[in-house]
Steps between C-alpha positions, in 0.01 A plus 500: 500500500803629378600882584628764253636806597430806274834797527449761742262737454361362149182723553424798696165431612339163598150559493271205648142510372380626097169654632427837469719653724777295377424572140496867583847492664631299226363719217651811739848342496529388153460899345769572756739216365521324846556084518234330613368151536095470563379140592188388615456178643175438330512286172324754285311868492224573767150452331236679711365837514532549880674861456261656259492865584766728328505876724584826361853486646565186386405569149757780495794290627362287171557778278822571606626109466351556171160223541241729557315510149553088511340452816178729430503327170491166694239596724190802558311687770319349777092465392213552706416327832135343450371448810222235507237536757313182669177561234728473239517890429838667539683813486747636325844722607870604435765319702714731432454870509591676185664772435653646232871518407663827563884673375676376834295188546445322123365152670220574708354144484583156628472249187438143499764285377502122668843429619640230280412722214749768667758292615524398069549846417742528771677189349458619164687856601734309670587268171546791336786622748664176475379287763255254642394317819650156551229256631533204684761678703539539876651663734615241782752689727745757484745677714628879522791682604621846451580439166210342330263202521577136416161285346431166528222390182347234424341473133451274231824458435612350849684802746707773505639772625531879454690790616325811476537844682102550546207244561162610452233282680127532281392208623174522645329474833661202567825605374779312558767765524289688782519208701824423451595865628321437770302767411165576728184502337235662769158560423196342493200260374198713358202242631426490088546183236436517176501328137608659220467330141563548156232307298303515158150545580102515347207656635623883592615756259842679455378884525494476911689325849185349584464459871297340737409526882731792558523538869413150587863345541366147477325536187743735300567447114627679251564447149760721323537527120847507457618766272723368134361174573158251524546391818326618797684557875297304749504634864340379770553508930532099596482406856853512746520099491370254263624371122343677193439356192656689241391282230258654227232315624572579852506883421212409317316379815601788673455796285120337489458470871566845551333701211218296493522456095601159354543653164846590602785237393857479525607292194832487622809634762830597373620620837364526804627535937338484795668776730480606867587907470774651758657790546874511539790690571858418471720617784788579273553551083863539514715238654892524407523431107113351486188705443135418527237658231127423451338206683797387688486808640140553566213342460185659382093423501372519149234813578637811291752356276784623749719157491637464105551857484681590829712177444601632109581856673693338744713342222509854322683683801713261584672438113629850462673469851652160394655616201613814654706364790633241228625751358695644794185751652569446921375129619268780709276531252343177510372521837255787377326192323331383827499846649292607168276190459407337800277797643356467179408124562395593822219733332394323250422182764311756682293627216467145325381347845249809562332441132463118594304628819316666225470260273352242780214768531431481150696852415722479095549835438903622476596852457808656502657363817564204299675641181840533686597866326484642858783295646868671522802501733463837664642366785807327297857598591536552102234779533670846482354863477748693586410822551124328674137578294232665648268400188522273181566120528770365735826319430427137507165536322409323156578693238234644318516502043398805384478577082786740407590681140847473427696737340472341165136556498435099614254398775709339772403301855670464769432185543672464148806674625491311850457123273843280558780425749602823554469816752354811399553852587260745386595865581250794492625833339861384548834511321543177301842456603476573878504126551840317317354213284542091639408163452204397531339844595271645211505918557204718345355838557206676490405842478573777276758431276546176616448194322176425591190760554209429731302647334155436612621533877409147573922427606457829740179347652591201558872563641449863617842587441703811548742682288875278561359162645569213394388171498634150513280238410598135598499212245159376655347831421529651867604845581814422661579904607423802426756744517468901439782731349647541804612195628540383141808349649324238691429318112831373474554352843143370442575285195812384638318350785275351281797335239459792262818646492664727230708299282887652471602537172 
């Protein structure tokens, strides 16, 4: 085939795989006006529902790329778990624990959207900023030097070859770009195989997840009503070895074999896998020029709905950082990428392989350990307090919404004021102009005679602030620092460090 060769540095950002994690960096870079390409060597969209479960967290990155509404729209809450007992009897019980929303935390519950019902709202948001995924296009080498990364592709339209300063590898467990790093991916095999499906059914209802033989791992089913749709998620453990028929008569055969009810049938199987579970860890997410989000860069059981979202958050840290060192912020700042999300990984494998201990012993229920609004980078090198807290939330930590009244007489969010590609400081009973204006860095105050009033206290209990700080909250919606009156100093050396400098005029 003949070779083309595009001009240096056409794009930016080469970013190899359009699932979710590569959607979500795409959609991140296109409101910041960065160059991009995002193939995926697939011919067309993923079609299955494998990453169902949307967590609190992630629904608030999804309201600040602006897809929140659409994706809640597209899909609805999690129903009952019928359990069936061997007389036919059966129980009835929450997998999730509810709890209602509150002013800090507005998404208190994980929703159930299947993933290829996502991913189109993530394509549709990303139409909307200009762009799309090119399919049928792979990534089939590349090489790097200090001053960017040259791509070898092969797509439909024979190969070619890109300059770009930035490649992004989303490419799965099996990714391509991870091996080609020579990246190490340690970790393990959980002893567990399973079949998931997405089929249209007769026989059970829609108003529960019926399932059957809970504890017994050789007998396990479940069928899952999936939510903005009529198909049911079929789950069931398969043995370590052996083919499975994935067929609808197969599933047929099988779904009767182990609930004991022929008046179950699978009239047909638009997608379905058959799927040893591991639990994997990549050495490194950060090698020169090329980065690792998502499933390249761990690899998840299914138990909690941990994978999807920790991959999209992934994706979500590491855009801001991209475009800021783009724009001239120190080359430094990328390396807090894999300082900030691999730990992360690390937990979630930890608490995703502990709930498919559970799940083997017949255990569903989730509660908050798996709604991700507890994770943070206390222990980032971004993370200032300067002078240190003895009480309120720490530098690092998610930052909590809280309902405001502005000045005007308006109801106002944080989370409103926090929406976009910029910083934010908020200052507590401070001068407005203590802090010179900048690019990129959105300034407001609260307090008496300041522009916005907390006036039911709900800012005050959920920051505990003191007369004079300040705080800087990151693009992701972190607390970068929190700095008090007297070292208000330390705000301008911090936002230089982070690409945030004063413009000179």
């Amino acid at each position: 085939m003949e070779m083309s060769v595009t001009e240096d540095f056409a794009v930016d950002v080469l970013i190899c795989g359009a699932g979710a994690a590569g959607l979500t960096l795409a959609i991140d870079l296109a409101r910041r006006g960065v160059s991009f390409r995002l193939i995926e060597k697939m011919d067309a969209p993923f079609g299955g529902s494998r990453g169902k479960g949307i967590q609190p967290r992630t629904q608030e990155v999804f309201e600040d790329l602006g897809i929140l509404d659409r994706i809640v729209a597209a899909g609805g809450l999690y129903p009952p778990q019928r359990e069936y007992r061997a007389d036919g009897s059966y129980v009835e019980s929450d997998v999730m624990e509810h709890a209602d929303p509150t002013p800090v935390e507005p998404y208190h519950i994980p929703l159930m959207v299947p993933q290829f019902l996502t991913e189109g709202v993530m394509r549709e948001r990303l139409a909307e900023l200009g762009h799309k995924p090119e399919y049928g296009c792979e990534l089939a080498g590349f090489e790097q030097n200090e001053a960017g990364v040259t791509a070898r592709l092969l797509g439909r339209r024979g190969a070619d070859s890109i300059c770009v300063r930035y490649l992004v590898g989303a490419d799965g467990g099996r990714s391509f770009v991870r091996n080609a790093l020579d990246v190490g991916f340690p970790g393990k095999t959980l002893g567990a195989r399973a079949v998931v499906a997405d089929v249209i059914l007769t026989g059970v209802a829609r108003d529960a997840w019926h399932r059957f033989n809970e504890g017994a791992m050789a007998a396990q089913m479940s069928l899952c009503p999936l939510a903005g749709m009529e198909m049911f998620q079929l789950q069931a453990p398969i043995p370590l070895v052996g083919d499975i028929d994935l067929s609808a008569e197969g599933l047929t055969r099988m779904v009767a074999a182990r609930t004991g009810r022929d008046d179950i049938q699978i009239q047909s199987v638009s997608w379905a896998s058959a799927y040893g579970m591991n639990a994997r860890l990549a050495d490194r997410y950060r090698v020169g020029r090329a980065f690792l989000v998502g499933d390249a860069a761990h690899t998840h059981p299914p138990t909690g709905g941990q994978g999807l979202n920790t991959s999209i958050q992934d994706a979500y840290n590491l855009g801001w950082k991209l475009a800021a060192v783009l724009a001239g912020a120190p080359d430094a700042l990328l390396d807090t990428y894999q300082e900030e999300r691999r730990p992360i990984a690390a937990g979630m494998l930890g608490l995703a392989t502990k709930l498919l201990d559970a799940a083997k012993r017949g255990v569903m229920r989730r509660g908050r350990e798996v709604h991700q609004l507890d994770l943070g980078y206390r222990d980032s090198s971004l993370a200032l307090e300067r002078p240190a807290r003895a009480v309120g939330l720490p530098a690092g930590d998610r930052a909590p919404d809280a309902p405001l009244r502005g000045a005007a007489g308006q109801a106002r969010r944080l989370f409103d004021l926090f929406r976009g590609s910029h910083w934010t400081l908020l200052g507590y009973e401070v001068g407005r102009h203590a802090i010179s204006p900048r690019p990129n860095l959105h300034i407001h105050t609260i307090g008496t005679q300041a522009e916005l009033d907390d006036d039911a206290g709900h800012f005050m209990a959920a920051y505990a602030p003191s007369p004079g700080d300040w705080f800087v909250i990151r693009p992701d919606g972190y607390i970068g620092a929190i700095i008090g009156a007297c070292e208000a100093g330390m705000i301008d050396s911090y936002l230089a460090d982070v690409g945030v400098a004063p413009r000179v005029f």
